[in-house]
Every structure is written in structure tokens, then in C-alpha cells.
SEDRENBA-51629 format. One record per residue (C-alpha): residue in three letters; x negated, y, z; residue number from 1. Coordinates in steps of 0.001 Angstrom, whole numbers, m for minus. Example, Ala and Ser with C-alpha at 12.3 -4.5 7.8 and 13.67 -1.06 7.14 Angstrom:
<recs>
<res->ALA&x->m12300&y->m4500&z->7800&n->1> $
<res->SER&x->m13670&y->m1060&z->7140&n->2> $
</recs>
This chain:
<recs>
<res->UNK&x->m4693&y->17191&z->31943&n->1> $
<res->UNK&x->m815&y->16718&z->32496&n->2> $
<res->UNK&x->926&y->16003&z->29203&n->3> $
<res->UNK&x->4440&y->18243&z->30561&n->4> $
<res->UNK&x->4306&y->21315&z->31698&n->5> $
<res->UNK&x->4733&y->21114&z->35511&n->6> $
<res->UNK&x->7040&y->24868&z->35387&n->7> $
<res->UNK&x->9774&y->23580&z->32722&n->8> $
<res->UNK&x->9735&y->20152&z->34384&n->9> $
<res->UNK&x->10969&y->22041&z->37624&n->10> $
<res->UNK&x->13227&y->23741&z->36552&n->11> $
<res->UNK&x->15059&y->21130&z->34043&n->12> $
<res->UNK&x->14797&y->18272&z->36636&n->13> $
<res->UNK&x->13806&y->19689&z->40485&n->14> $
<res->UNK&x->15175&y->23145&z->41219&n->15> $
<res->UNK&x->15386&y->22266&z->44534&n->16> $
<res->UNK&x->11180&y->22164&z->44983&n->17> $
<res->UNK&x->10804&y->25670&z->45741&n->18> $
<res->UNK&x->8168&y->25780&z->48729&n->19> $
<res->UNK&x->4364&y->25761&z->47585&n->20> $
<res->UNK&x->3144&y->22602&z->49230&n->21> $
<res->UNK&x->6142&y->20698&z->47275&n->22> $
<res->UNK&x->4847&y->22344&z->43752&n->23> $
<res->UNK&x->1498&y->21330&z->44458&n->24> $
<res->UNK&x->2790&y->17854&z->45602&n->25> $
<res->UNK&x->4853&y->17739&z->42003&n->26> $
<res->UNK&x->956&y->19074&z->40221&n->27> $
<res->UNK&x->m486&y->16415&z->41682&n->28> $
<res->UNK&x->2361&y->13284&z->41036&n->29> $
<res->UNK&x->2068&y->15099&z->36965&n->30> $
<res->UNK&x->m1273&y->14394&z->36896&n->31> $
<res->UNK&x->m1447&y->10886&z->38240&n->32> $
<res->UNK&x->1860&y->10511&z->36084&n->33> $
<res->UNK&x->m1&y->11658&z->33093&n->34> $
<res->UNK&x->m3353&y->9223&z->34023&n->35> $
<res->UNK&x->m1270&y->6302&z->34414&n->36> $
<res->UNK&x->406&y->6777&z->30859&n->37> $
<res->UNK&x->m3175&y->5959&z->29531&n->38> $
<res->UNK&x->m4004&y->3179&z->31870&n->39> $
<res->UNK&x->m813&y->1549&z->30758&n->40> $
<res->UNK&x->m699&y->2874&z->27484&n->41> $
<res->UNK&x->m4507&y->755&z->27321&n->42> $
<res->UNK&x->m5884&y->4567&z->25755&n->43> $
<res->UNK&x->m8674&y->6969&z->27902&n->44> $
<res->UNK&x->m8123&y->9553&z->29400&n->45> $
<res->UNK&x->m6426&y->12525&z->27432&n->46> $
<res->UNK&x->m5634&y->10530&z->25080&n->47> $
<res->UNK&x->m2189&y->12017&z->24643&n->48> $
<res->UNK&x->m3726&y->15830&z->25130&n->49> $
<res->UNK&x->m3473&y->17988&z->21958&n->50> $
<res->UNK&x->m6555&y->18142&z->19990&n->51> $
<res->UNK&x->m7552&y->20600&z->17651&n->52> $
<res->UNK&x->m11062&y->19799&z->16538&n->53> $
<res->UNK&x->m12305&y->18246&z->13646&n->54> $
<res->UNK&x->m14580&y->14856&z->14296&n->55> $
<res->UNK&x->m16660&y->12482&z->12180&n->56> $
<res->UNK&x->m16347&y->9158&z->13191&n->57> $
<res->UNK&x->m17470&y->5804&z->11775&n->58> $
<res->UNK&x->m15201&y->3200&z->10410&n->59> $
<res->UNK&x->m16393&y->m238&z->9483&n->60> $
<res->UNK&x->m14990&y->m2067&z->6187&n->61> $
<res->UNK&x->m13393&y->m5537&z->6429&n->62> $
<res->UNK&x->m13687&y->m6129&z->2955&n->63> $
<res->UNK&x->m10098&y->m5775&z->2383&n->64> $
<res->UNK&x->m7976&y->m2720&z->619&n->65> $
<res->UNK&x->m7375&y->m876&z->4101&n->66> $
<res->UNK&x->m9816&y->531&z->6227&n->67> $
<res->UNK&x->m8911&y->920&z->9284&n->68> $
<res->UNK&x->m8735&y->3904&z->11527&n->69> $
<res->UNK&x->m7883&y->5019&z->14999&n->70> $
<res->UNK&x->m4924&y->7151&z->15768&n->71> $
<res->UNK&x->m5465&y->10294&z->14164&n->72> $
<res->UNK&x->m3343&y->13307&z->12952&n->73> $
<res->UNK&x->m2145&y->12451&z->9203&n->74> $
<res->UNK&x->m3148&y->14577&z->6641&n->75> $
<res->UNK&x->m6260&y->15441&z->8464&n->76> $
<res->UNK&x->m8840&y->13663&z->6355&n->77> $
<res->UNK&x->m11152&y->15421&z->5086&n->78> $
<res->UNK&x->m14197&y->13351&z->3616&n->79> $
<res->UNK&x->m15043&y->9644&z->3476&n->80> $
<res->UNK&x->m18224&y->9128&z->2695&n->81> $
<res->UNK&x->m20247&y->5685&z->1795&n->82> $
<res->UNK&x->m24313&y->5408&z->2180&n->83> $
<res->UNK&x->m24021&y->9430&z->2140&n->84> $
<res->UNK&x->m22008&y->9580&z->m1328&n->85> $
<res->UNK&x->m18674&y->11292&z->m743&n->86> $
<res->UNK&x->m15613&y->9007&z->m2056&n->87> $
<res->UNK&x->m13417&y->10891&z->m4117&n->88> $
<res->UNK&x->m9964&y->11678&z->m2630&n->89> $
<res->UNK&x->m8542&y->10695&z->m5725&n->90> $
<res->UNK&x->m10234&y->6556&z->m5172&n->91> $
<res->UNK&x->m7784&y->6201&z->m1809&n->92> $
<res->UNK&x->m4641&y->7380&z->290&n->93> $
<res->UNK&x->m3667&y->8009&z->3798&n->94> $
<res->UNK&x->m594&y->5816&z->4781&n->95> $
<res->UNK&x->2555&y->7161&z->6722&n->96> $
<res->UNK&x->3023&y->4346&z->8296&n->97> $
<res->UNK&x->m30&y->3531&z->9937&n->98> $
<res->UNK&x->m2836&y->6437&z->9000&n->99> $
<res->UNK&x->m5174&y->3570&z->7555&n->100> $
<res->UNK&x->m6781&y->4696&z->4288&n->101> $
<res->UNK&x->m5963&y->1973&z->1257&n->102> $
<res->UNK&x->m7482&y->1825&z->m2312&n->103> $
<res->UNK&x->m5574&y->3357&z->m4357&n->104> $
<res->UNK&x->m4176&y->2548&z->m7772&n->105> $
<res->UNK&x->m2201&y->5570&z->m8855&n->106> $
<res->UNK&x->m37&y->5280&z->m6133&n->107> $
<res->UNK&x->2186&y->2948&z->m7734&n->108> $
<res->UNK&x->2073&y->m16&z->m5476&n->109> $
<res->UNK&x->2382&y->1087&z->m1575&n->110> $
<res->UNK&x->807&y->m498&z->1166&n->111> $
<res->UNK&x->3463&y->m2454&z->1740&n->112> $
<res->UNK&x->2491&y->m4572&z->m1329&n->113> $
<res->UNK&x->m1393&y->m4158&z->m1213&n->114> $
<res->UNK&x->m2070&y->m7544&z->m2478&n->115> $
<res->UNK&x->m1300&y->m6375&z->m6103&n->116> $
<res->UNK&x->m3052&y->m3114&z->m5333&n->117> $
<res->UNK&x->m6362&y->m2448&z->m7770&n->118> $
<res->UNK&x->m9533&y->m4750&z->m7048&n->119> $
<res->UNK&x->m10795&y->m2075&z->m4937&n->120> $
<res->UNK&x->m12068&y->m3022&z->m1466&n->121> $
<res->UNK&x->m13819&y->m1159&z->1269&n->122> $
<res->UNK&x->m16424&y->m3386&z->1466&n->123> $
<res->UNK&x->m16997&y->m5796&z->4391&n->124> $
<res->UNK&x->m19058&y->m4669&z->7296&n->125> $
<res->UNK&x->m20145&y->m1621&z->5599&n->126> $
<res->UNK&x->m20055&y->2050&z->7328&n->127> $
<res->UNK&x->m17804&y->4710&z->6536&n->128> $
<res->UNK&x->m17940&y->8294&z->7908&n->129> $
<res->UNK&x->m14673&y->9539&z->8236&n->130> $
<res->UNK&x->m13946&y->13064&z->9157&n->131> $
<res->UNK&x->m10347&y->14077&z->10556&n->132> $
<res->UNK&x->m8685&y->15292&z->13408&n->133> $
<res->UNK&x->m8472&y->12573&z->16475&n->134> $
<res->UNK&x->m5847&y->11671&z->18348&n->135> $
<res->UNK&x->m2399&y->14351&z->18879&n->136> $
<res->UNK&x->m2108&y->17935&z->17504&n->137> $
<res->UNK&x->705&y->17770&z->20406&n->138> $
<res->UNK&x->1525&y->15744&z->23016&n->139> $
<res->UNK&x->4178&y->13383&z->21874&n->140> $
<res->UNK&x->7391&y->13953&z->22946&n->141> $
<res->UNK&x->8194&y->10805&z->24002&n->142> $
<res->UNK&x->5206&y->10794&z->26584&n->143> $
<res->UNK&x->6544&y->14195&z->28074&n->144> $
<res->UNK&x->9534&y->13173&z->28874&n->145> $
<res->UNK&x->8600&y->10069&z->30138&n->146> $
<res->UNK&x->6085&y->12441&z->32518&n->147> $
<res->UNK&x->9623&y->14287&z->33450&n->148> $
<res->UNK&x->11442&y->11652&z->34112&n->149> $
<res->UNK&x->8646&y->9283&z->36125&n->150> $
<res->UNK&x->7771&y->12454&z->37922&n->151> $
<res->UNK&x->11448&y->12881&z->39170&n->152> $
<res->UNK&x->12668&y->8951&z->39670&n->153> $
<res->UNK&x->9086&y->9125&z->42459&n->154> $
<res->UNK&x->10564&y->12490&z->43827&n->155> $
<res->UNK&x->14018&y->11330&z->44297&n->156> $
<res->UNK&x->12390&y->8401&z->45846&n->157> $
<res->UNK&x->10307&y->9563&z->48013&n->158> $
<res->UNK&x->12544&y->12687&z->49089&n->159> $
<res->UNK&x->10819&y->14334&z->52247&n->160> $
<res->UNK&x->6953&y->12736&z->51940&n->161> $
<res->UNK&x->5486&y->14090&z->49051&n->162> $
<res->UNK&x->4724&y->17359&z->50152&n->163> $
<res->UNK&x->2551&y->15573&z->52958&n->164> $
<res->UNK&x->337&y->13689&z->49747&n->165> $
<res->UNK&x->m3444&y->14548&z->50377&n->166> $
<res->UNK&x->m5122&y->16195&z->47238&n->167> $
<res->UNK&x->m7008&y->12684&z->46714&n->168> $
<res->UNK&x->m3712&y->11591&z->45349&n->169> $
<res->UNK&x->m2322&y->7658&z->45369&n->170> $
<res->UNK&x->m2881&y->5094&z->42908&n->171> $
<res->UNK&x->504&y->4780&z->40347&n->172> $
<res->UNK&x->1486&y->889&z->39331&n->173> $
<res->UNK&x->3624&y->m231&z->36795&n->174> $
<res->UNK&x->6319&y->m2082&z->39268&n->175> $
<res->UNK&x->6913&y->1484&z->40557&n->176> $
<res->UNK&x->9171&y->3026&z->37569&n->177> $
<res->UNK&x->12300&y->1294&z->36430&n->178> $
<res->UNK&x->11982&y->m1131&z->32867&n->179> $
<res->UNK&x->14235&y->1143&z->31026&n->180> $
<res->UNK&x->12012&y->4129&z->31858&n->181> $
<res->UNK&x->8699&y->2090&z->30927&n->182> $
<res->UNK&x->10203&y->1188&z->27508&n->183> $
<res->UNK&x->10160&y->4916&z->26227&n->184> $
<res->UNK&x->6103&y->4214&z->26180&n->185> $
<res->UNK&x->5911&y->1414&z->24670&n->186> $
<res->UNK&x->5461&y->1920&z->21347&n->187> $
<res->UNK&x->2241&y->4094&z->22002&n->188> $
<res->UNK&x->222&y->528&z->23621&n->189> $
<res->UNK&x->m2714&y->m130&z->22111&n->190> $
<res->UNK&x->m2005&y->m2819&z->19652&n->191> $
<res->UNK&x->m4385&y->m6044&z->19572&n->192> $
<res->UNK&x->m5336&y->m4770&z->15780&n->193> $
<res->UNK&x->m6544&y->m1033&z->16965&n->194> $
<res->UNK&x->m9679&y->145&z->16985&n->195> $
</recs>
């Protein structure tokens, strides 16, 4: 699934692409555009997409006052539950910065100092069933705009061949966009402490 839409792209960026086989040359760049920003981004695919439907997923304690959780859309939680017991809402909060759930203690200490948070821990390798909304409820706008501009910089580069591009596609590497334009990603990489 791109993560631009392929009409608004053309006409913001390549008015000039008016004949069909240079559309569907453009359809088919977007797409590998859009795959590449989860190869590099280390995420699967449609990772980025919009997503709308509630999930349960399992998170493991560490024994510590976070528990850890993968990207997800904040405010979205809506039941933890421990050996089948629900946790009350009340025992824990979402964070801003990071959508990891912490004990809570009246939410007078923030994450940010934790340590002297309440003695509260989700306990160390137990299970946790977590039900929220996964991943985007829309495609970032960073990552769209990187899809515009990628999408163009390989137009402009390849002026006069892309319309020739088999349906199979071509394989997009790194080394192909310019550092400035790679930066604009960056910040969605999948972080050595993700799940």
C-alpha cells in the first residue's frame, strides 16, 4: 500500500507526467518508495498504513515500572489484563513520550523520574494482554512526504526511462536518495530497545 496518494503527489510535484504509461510508472516507483521506507525504517510491511482495528497483543514484564509496548496509537488502551484479572486503569498510565505503560502513583512523579515512582512493578517475565490500536491511525506525515519527494528526486533522475519500467518493478537502495532526504525518516528506525 503506498503511504501518499499517487494523484496529489502529481500534481504538487510532476505535472508534467500526463501520459498513462508514465502514471503507472510513478504507481509503481510509490509503491517500491513506500516498501523501501519499511526495509529501511527496519518495520514490515504496512507498517506506516493507517490502522483502524483494535488488537490484543501480549507484552512481557521486565520487572521494572514500564512495560513496554510496540508503536501504537496513544490513548488507545483499552484493557491490561494479568493471569486473566483486568488491571485497573487507575494502577498505571500511558506515556506521551514513548506509549509505554508505567505504574502509577497518582501521577505525581512522571516517567521521567520513575525511580521514585511507587514500588509497583510489572513483574519480570510475566504476560500481559494488552488491547489497543497498532501501529498509525494515519500515515505520518513525515513518511508522505518523504514518498513525494523520493518519488520525484528518482523521476527527475531518471527523466525519459521510467515509463519503460516492467510491472516487476526494481529493487530501491539506500545510496540512491540524497542524506538530507534520508534524514526526514530517521526518527521512525526501529530503535535497539523496540519490541
Amino acid at each position: 500500500m503506498p503511504y501518499t496518494d499517487l494523484e496529489n503527489l502529481i500534481a504538487d510535484y510532476l505535472p508534467e507526467a500526463t501520459k498513462d504509461e508514465e502514471i503507472d510508472a510513478l504507481g509503481r516507483l510509490l509503491d517500491n518508495v513506500s516498501s523501501f521506507v519499511d526495509s529501511y525504517c527496519k518495520r514490515t510491511s504496512g507498517f506506516f498504513a493507517p490502522n483502524d482495528d483494535e488488537t490484543t497483543i501480549r507484552a512481557y514484564g521486565e520487572g521494572e515500572r514500564f512495560l513496554r509496548l510496540p508503536v501504537h496509537q496513544f490513548g488507545t488502551i483499552t484493557e491490561v489484563k494479568y493471569c486473566g484479572s483486568v488491571i485497573a486503569a487507575s494502577d498505571y498510565y500511558e506515556s506521551e513520550k514513548n506509549g509505554w505503560l508505567y505504574t502509577e502513583d497518582d501521577a505525581d512523579l512522571p516517567e521521567s523520574t520513575f525511580d521514585f515512582c511507587s514500588n509497583l512493578r510489572w513483574y519480570e517475565d510475566a504476560v500481559y494482554r494488552v488491547t489497543l490500536k497498532l501501529g498509525y491511525e494515519e500515515t505520518p506525515k513525515v513518511i508522505q512526504e518523504f514518498c513525494r519527494l523520493a518519488v520525484k528526486s528518482i523521476w527527475e533522475s531518471q527523466a525519459g526511462t521510467l515509463g519503460q519500467i516492467s510491472v516487476v518493478g526494481f529493487a530501491l537502495k539506500a545510496q540512491l536518495f540524497p542524506p538530507d532526504l534520508l534524514l526526514m525518516i530517521e526518527e521512525f528506525r526501529k530503535r535497539e530497545f523496540e519490541i
